[in-house]
N, C-alpha and C positions, 0 to 999 in steps of 0.2 A: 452478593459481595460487591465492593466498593474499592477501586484500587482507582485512585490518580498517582500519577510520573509529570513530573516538569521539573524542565530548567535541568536538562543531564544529556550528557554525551554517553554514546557505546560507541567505543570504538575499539575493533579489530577482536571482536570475541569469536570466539568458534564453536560451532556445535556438530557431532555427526548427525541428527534427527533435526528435526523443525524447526526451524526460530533460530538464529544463529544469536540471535542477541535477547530475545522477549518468546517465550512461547506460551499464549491466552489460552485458556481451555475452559467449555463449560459443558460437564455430562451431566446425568443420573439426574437428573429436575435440576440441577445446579443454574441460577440465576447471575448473570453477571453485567451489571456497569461500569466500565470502567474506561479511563481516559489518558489518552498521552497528547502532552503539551508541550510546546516552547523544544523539542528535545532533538539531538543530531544523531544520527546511526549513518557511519563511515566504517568502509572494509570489513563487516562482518561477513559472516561466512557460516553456512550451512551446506556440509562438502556428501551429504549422503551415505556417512559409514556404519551410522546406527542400524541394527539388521529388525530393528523396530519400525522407527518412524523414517521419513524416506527424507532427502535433502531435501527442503521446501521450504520459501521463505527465510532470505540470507538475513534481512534484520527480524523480521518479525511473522510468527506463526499464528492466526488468529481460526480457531478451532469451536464448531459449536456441534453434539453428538448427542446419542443416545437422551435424544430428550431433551438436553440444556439450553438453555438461552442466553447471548451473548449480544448485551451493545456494545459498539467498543466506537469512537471516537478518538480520530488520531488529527492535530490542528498544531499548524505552526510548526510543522518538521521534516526535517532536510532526509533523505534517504539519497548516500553519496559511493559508490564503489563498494554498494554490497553483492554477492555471489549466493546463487543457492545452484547445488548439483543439476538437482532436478524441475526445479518450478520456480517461478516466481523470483525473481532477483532479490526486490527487497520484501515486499509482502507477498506470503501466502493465505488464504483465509479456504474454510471449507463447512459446509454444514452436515458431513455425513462422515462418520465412522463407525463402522458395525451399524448402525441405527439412525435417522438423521436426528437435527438437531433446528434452533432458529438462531439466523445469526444478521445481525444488523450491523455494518458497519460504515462508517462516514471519515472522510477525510477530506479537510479544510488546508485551505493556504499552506499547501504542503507542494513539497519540490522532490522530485526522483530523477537523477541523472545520472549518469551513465554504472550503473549499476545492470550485472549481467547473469545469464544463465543458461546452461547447458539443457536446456528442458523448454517448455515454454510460458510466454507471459516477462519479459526483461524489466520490467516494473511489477508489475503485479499480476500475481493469477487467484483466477476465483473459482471454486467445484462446489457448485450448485445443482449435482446431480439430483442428489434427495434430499429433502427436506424445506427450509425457506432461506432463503440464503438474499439479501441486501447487501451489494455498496455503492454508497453517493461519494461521487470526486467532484470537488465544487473548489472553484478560486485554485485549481492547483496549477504546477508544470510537470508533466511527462516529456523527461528529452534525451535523446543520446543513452537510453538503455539499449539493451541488447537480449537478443534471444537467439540460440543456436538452432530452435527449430521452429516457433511459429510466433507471433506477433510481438515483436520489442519492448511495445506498451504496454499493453493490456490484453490479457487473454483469456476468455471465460467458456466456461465449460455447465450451462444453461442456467446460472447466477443472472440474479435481476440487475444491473448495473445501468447506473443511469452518471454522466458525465455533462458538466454543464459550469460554462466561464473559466475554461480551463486553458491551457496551451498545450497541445499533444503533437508531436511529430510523426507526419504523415497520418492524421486526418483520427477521427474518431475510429477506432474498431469494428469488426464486426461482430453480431451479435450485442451490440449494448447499444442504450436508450442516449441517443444525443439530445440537448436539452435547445441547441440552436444558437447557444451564445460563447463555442470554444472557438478558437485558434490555433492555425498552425502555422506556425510562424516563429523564427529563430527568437530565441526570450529575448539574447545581446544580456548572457551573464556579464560582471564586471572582469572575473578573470577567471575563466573555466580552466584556462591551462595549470591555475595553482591555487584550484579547490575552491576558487568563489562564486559561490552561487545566487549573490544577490544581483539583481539585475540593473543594468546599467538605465539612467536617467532618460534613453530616446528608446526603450525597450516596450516593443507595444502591449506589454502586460502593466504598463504603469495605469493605475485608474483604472482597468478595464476585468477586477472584480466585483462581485457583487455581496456587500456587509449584511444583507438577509442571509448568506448562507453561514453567516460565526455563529454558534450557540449563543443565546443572550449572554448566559454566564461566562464567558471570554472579553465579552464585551466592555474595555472601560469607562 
């Protein structure tokens, strides 16, 4: 399958189970490409009451199992005050349920801010227990998320994660592959206190991505 999203807001959706706003699934030999673009996810919420799937991943749940394969590409998207019960504030991704799964995931000049969660990972968590499990965070910001129990940023659970030209607060992770060209260092959004997340003009993320990491086809 083939799913592109661009140019859309979620805001304020709720889900008891996965994905409070998008939840990716790819089983049973199920092949999937698919891309989100240009898009904002604000105050979603995945609050963990489904007695199925567990809170994980407030905006977005990206899942590859029993066999499936999954790229998914996420470029050009804000993740702003989303919540998941359990994991992952705004992204959840995993390649194992019942069976493992392959799952590629990349995210491009993408922003995560203060987006939070009672579990761990305050931006994103990745379980790469079994199976093959990729994700590239290239040209992004990780800032001011939150996690009640273990890494704010990013928290991976033996997922291949490689991070690189990025801006992360308090320093690359552990366990993931730093690439040598992030930052830690305050972005100087223009006005964080009333949701804006572009960066102000002496912010040392001006210039200092890198245009090899856009899919050609982004590229105008």
């Amino acid at each position: 399958s083939r799913v592109v999203i661009k140019n859309t807001d979620f805001v304020s959706n709720h889900a008891g189970g996965q994905g409070g706003a998008v939840f990716a699934r790819s089983s049973f030999d199920n092949v999937a490409n698919d891309t989100i673009i240009n898009c904002m996810f604000r105050e979603n919420i995945s609050d963990g009451s489904n007695t199925i799937n567990d809170g994980a991943g407030g905006a977005i749940f990206i899942r590859s199992s029993q066999n499936g394969s999954r790229t998914h590409q996420i470029i050009n998207a804000v993740f702003y005050k989303n919540f998941a019960a359990q994991s992952g504030g705004a992204v959840g991704t995993t390649s194992f349920v019942s069976a493992p799964g392959n799952n590629f995931v990349d995210i491009v000049n993408s922003t995560f801010f203060q987006n939070t969660t009672n579990g761990n990972g305050g931006a994103l968590h990745a379980d790469g227990s079994q199976g093959v499990h990729q994700v590239n965070i290239r040209n992004s910001i990780l800032w001011d998320n939150q996690s009640e129990v273990d890494q704010n940023e990013v928290f991976n659970i033996d997922a291949n994660i490689s991070i690189d030209y990025a801006n992360i607060k308090h320093a690359i992770p552990k366990n993931i592959t730093d690439g040598g060209k992030s930052l830690s260092e305050d972005p100087q959004f223009g006005g964080p206190e009333n949701g804006d997340r572009r960066i102000s003009a002496c912010s040392p993320r001006v210039e200092a991505g890198n245009n090899d990491h856009i899919p050609k086809d982004f590229i105008g």
